[in-house]
C-alpha positions, 0 to 999 in steps of 0.5 A: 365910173370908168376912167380914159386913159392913155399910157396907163395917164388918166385922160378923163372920166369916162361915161358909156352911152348904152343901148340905142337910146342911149347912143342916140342922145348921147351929149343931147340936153347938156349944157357942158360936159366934164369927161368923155362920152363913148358911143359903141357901136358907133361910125358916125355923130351929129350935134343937131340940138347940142347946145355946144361944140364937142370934139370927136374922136373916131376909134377902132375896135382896140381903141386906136385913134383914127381920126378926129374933128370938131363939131359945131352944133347942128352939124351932121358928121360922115361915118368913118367906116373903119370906126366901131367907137366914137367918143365924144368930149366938149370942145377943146377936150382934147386938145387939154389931153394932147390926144392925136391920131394914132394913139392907143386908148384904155378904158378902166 
């Protein structure tokens, strides 16, 4: 298991979907989510079939914050063309974790 952290605070349990497949399903099929889900590569989300809201944050290739959002079920995001990450929590995630545009992420 890896950790997010930012200013060496742990933010959250981190989870990497790996491979296509497993991009592709991300947080599909779950009734809640305790943690954050990183999505790499990754420029773009949807929540068609998610069961719940998420937010998202879209991150470069050293885990900069560059841009967030929340996402409603059945919803189809527009890539941020400059993101390599996306990570992906349950609603309100971030909020708990006062993450911001701009911050720098790590992953332990």
């Amino acid at each position: 298991m890896s950790w997010l952290l930012r200013d060496g605070d742990v933010l959250a349990s981190l989870e990497e979907a790996r491979g296509a497949s497993g991009r592709t399903r991300g947080l599909l099929g779950r009734d809640g989510f305790e943690g954050a889900l990183l999505l790499r590569p990754a420029r773009s989300v949807h929540t068609i079939g998610m069961r719940f809201p998420i937010d998202v944050a879209y991150l470069d290739a050293e885990l900069h914050v560059l841009a967030m959002t929340r996402m409603h079920p059945w919803r189809v995001g527009l890539p941020r063309w400059h993101a390599r990450c996306v990570i992906e929590a349950e609603a309100g995630s971030f909020d708990r974790w006062k993450l911001a545009v701009g911050d720098e992420l790590e992953i332990k």
